[in-house]
N, C-alpha and C positions, 0 to 999 in steps of 0.2 A: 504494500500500500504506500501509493505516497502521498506528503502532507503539502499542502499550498504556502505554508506559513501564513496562516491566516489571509491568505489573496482569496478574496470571496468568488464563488467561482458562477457564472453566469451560464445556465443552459440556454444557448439557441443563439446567432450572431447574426437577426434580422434587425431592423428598426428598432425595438424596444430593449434587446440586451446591448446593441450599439449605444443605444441614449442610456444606459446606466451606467456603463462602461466609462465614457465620456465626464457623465456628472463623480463617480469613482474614482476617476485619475485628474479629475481636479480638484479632489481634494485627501490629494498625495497617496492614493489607494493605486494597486495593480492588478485590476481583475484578470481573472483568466477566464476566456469564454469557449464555449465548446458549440460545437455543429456537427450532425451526421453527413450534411453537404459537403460537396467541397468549394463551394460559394459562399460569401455572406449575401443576406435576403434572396437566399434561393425561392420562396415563394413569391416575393414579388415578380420576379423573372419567369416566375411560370404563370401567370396570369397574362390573358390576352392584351397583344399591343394597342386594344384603342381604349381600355380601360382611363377613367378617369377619375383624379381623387373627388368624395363624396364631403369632405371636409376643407373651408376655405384654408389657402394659401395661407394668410396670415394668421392664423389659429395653429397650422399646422407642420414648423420649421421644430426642429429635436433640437435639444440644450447646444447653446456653444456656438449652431451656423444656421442663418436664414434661409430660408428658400428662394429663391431669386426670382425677383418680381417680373421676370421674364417670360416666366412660365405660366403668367396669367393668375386670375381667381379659383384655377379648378388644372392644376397640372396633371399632364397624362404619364401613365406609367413612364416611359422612357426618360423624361423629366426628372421622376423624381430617382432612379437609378442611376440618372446622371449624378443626383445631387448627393445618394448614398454613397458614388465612390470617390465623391473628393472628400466628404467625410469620414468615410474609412483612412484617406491619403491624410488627412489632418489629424485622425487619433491616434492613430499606428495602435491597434489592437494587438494584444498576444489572441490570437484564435488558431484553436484545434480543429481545425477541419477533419472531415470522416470519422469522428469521434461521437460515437451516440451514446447518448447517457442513455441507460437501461430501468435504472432503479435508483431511487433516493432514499436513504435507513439513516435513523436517531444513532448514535453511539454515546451515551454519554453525554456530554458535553458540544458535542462536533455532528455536524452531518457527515456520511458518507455517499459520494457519488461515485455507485459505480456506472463505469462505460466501457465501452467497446474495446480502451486499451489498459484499465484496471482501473483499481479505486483512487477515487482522492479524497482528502478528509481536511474539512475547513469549517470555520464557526457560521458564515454567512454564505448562504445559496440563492440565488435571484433565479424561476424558472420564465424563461420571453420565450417560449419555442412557438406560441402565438395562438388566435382562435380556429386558423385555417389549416389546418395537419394535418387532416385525413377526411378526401371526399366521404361526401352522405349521401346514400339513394337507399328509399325504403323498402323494408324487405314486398314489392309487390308481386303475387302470384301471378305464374306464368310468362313472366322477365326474360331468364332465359331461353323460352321459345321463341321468345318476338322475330322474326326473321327481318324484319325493318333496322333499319341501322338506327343503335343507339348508344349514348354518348354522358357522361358527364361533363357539366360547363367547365371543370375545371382543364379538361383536354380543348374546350373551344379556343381557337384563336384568330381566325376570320371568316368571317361570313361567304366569301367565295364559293365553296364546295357544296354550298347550296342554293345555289342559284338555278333557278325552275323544279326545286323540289319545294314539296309540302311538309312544310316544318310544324311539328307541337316543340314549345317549350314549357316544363313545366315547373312551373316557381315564379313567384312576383317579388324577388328580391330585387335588391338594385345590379346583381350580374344578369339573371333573367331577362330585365327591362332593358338591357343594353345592349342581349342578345335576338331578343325579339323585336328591339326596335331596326337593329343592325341586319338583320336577313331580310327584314323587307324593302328596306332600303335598298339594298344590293340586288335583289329582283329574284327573290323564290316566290314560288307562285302561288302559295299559302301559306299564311304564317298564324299560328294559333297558340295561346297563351290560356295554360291549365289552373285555375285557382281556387284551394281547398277552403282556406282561411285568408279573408279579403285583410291584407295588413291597411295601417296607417300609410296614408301616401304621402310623402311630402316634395315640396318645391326645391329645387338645387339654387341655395341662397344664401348669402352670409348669414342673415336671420336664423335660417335652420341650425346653421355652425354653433352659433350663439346658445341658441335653446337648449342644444344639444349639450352644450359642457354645462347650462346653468343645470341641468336636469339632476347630469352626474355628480357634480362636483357643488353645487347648490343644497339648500335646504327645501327645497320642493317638497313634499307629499306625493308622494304616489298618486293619490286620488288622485289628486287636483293635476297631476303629468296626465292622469289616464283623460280624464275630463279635457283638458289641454287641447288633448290630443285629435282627439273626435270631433272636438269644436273646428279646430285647423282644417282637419282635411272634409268637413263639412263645408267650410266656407271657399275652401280652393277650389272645390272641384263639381259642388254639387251633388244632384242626385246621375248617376251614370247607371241605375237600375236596366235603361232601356237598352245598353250596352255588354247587359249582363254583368256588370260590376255591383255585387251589396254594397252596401255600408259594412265598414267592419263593426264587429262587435264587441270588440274589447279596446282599449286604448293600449299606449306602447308599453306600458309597465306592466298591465296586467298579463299583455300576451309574452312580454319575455320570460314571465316569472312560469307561464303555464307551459310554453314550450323547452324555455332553458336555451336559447337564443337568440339573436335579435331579431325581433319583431315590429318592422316597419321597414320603409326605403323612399328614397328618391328615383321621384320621376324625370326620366330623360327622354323624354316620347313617347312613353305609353300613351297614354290619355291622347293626344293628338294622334295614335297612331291605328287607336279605336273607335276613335273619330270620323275619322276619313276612309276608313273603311279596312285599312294594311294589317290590322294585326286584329284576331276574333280571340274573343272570352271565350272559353267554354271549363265544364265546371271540372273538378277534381279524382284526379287519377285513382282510378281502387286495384287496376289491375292488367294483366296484357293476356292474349292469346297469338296464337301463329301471326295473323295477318294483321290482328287488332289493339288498341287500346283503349279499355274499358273504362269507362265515366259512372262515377256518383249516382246520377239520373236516370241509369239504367241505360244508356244510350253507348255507342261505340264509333271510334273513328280510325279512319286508316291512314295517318301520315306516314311519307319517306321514311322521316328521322324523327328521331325524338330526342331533346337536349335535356337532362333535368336536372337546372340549376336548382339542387333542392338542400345546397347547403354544405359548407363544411363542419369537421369538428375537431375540438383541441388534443382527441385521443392520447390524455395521459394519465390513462389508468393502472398503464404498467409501470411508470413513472412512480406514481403517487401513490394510485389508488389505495391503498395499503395503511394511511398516514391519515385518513378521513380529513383531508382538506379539498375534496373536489364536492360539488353540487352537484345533485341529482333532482330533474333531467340537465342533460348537457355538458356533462362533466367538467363545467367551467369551476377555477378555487374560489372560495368562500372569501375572501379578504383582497385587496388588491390595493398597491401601494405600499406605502409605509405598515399598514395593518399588519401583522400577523396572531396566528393562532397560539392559544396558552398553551398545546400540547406540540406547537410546531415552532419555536421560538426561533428567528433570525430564518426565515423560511418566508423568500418573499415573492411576489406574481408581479410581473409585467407586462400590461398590454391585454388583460382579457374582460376587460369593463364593457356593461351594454346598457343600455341602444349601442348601437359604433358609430364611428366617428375617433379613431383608435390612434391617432397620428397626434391631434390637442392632447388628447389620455397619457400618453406614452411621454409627451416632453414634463408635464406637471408630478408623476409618479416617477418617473426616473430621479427628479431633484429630490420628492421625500426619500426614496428607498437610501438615495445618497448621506442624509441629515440622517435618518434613524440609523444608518451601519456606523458614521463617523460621528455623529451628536456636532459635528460643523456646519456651518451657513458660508463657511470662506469661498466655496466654490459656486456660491449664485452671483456674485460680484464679478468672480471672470467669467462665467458665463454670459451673465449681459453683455458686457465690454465685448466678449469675442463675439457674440450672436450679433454688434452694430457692423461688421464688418464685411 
């Protein structure tokens, strides 16, 4: 086994163990962070290139360096991958690439991280491996028969290859909305959008950005978020009944807490794309046969392909699970931030807060995790000074 000397050791060296990392060696700490990848923000690089952040520009730059006003109010992936590896060239991280931490054990006084190339054993553990680690598709009867080509969104990456095919996609996330808005626009010759549980819709707007960290980070009430919530996408959108869109029934807090993750999204053409005729409602997937996919309503349809943005998850139960600091459903931890558990002491999360909106999240908890491991504020001083630059 070997010991870090107290170098607190960071699982995962996407955006959020980057931004602790960063706030930790400015105030004279040397994390070591570990990756099963041999990239850092390997999942941002597997996300389709026209992706856009959901989170404004200025809400959303990590401790230390701004995001460059260049990239507009809403930067696209490639953007902000530009902007992680000068970040990286600025922090000079120690990172273990292809190093997958397996399991995290109490010992005493220390945690123990073992991984892929043995244990290491330190006071302080930060886990950022993120909320996006392992596609989600529900277990639906008769899947593998479907002889129609089907897909998770997390393999989509342009809309091309489906051009004069009849597309279902099913999920009204903000990746769904972008892939259903994006096939019709490119010219497939039906595009259909499956939805089980009509989420909160909201408008892509600094205002959302705002709401969205007072929500987290704020003394709000749940109610009064849920209620918020419904009033909002009442007044934005209207009734769209005749489009076959409900009203949703829960607001955002109530649906995150019942499903166990984020429940709501930003519209980027949907609504307009329902409108005018390019993208149809139709209601919720129960199941497939050879040639079909079976609907709620009793009813069945025959698309090409089938995309089903229906979500990822943080899948770290073999990590953790064991230490009862993850919630169920969703296996998201219980605490996040400076927080930690009375039976998990110096055992801290990065990055898995909801609504999302995870990029504001990530720069505000990287500073506390920084203040609770060193009980110092010296390094938010160089941090601003460096973030003017």
């Amino acid at each position: 086994m070997s010991v870090t000397k107290e170098r607190p050791v960071i699982i995962g060296a996407g955006p959020g163990g980057l931004a602790v990392a960063w706030t930790l060696k400015e105030a004279g700490l040397d994390p070591l962070l570990l990756d099963r990848e041999q990239r850092a923000c390997s999942t941002w690089h597997s996300y389709y290139p026209s992706l856009r952040m959901n989170s404004w520009r200025r809400l959303s730059s990590l401790p230390g360096m701004r995001l460059s006003a260049e990239y507009g109010p809403w930067p696209m992936r490639n953007d902000f991958l530009t902007y992680m590896k000068k970040y990286i060239e600025v922090l000079n991280p120690d990172i273990r690439f292809g190093t997958d931490a397996q399991r995290v054990d109490r010992d005493g006084d220390r945690w123990v991280v073992r991984t892929s190339d043995g244990d290491l054993r330190t006071e302080h553990v930060i886990v950022a491996t993120g909320l996006h680690r392992k596609p989600f598709v529900p277990d639906w009867p008769g899947l593998k028969e479907f002889e129609g080509e089907f897909l998770h969104a997390r393999e989509y990456t342009v809309p091309d290859p489906y051009v004069g095919k009849d597309v279902l996609v099913v999920g009204c996330g903000p990746t769904g909305i972008d892939i259903a808005v994006a096939a019709a626009q490119a010219g497939a010759s039906r595009v259909r959008m499956s939805i089980r549980n009509m989420p909160v819709l909201f408008k892509l707007s600094p205002s959302t950005s705002l709401l969205c960290q007072a929500i987290k980070h704020g003394p709000l009430p749940h109610w009064l978020v849920n209620r918020a919530s419904l009033l909002m996408h009442r007044m934005q959108w209207g009734d769209l009944s005749r489009y076959g869109i409900p009203m949703p029934k829960e607001g955002t807090m109530a649906g995150t807490a019942r499903i166990g993750h984020s429940y709501g999204a930003i519209d980027r053409g949907l609504i307009a794309g329902v409108r005018d005729g390019s993208i149809e409602i139709v209601r919720g997937v129960t199941g497939f046969n050879r040639k079909a996919v079976l609907l709620d309503d009793g009813t069945s349809i025959k698309p090409d392909v089938v995309i089903a943005a229906t979500g990822q998850r943080p899948d770290m139960e073999g990590l953790l699970g064991h230490l009862g600091v993850l919630s169920q459903p969703g296996g998201r931890p219980l605490v996040h931030g400076a927080q930690t558990l009375p039976h998990a002491p110096h055992l801290y999360f990065q990055g898995y807060r909801l609504p999302p909106g995870q990029l504001p999240d990530m720069a505000v908890d990287a500073r506390a995790i920084a203040r609770a491991i060193t009980g110092s504020r010296r390094f938010t001083l160089a941090g601003a000074l460096r973030g003017r630059r």
